[in-house]
C-alpha positions in Angstrom: 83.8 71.1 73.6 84.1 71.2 70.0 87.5 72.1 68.2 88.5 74.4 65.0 91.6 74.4 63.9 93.4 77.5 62.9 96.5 78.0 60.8 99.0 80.7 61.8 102.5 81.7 60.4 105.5 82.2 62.5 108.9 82.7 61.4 111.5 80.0 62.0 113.3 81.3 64.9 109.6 81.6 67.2 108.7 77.9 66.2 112.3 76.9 67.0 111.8 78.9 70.2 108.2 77.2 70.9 109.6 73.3 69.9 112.6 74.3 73.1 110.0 75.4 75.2 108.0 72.3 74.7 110.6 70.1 74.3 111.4 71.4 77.7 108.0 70.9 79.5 107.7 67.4 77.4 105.0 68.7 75.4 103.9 69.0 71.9 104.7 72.4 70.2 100.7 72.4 70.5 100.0 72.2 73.4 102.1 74.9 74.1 101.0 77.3 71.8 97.2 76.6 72.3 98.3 77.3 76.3 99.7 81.0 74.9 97.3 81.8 72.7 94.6 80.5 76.0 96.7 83.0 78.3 96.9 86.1 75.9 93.4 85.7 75.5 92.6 85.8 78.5 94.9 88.8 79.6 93.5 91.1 77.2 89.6 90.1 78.0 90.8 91.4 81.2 91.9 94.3 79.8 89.1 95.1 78.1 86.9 94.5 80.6 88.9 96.9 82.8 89.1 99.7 80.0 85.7 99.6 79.5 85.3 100.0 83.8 87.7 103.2 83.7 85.6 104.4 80.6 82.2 104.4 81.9 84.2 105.5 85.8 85.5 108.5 83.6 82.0 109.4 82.2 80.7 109.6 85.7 83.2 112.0 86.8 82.4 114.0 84.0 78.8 113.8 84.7 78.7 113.9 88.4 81.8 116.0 89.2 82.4 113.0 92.1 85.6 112.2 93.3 87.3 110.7 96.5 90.2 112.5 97.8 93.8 110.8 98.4 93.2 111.8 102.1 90.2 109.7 101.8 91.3 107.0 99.8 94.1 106.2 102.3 92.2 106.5 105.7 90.1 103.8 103.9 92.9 101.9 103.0 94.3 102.0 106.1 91.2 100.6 107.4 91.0 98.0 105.3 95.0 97.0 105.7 94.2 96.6 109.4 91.5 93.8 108.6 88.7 96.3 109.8 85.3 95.6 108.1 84.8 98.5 105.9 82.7 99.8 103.5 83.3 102.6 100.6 81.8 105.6 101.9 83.8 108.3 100.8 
């Protein structure tokens, strides 16, 4: 995998914060900031991914006029909780 680097300013007391935290792990200030950055990244692709899922979910309430009810929902929950092989049927 090929490598950029990237330059990003922080104030003194968050690089004095990231030095303890790696100093702590015995690891380079680095390492530990490419692992945050790696993290964050990942947390918010999530995110997105998830917001876009509710989006177009949304949209086909709106179009459809389908929904499950809670009394529903929680039979088939309680289905699933007892290890019963279920599918979503409404």
């Amino acid at each position: 995998m090929s490598t950029t680097t990237i330059g990003i300013k922080v104030d003194s007391a968050l690089a004095e914060r990231l030095r303890a935290v790696a100093d702590t792990m015995d690891r380079a200030p680095h390492w530990v900031a490419r692992r945050a950055l790696e993290q964050f990244n990942e947390r918010e692709e999530q995110r997105i991914t998830m917001r876009a899922a509710d989006l177009e979910r949304w949209e086909r309430y709106v179009t459809t006029g389908e929904s499950v009810s809670t009394e529903d929902a929680e039979a088939w929950l309680l289905r699933v909780a007892r290890g019963e092989d279920v599918s979503w049927g409404g």
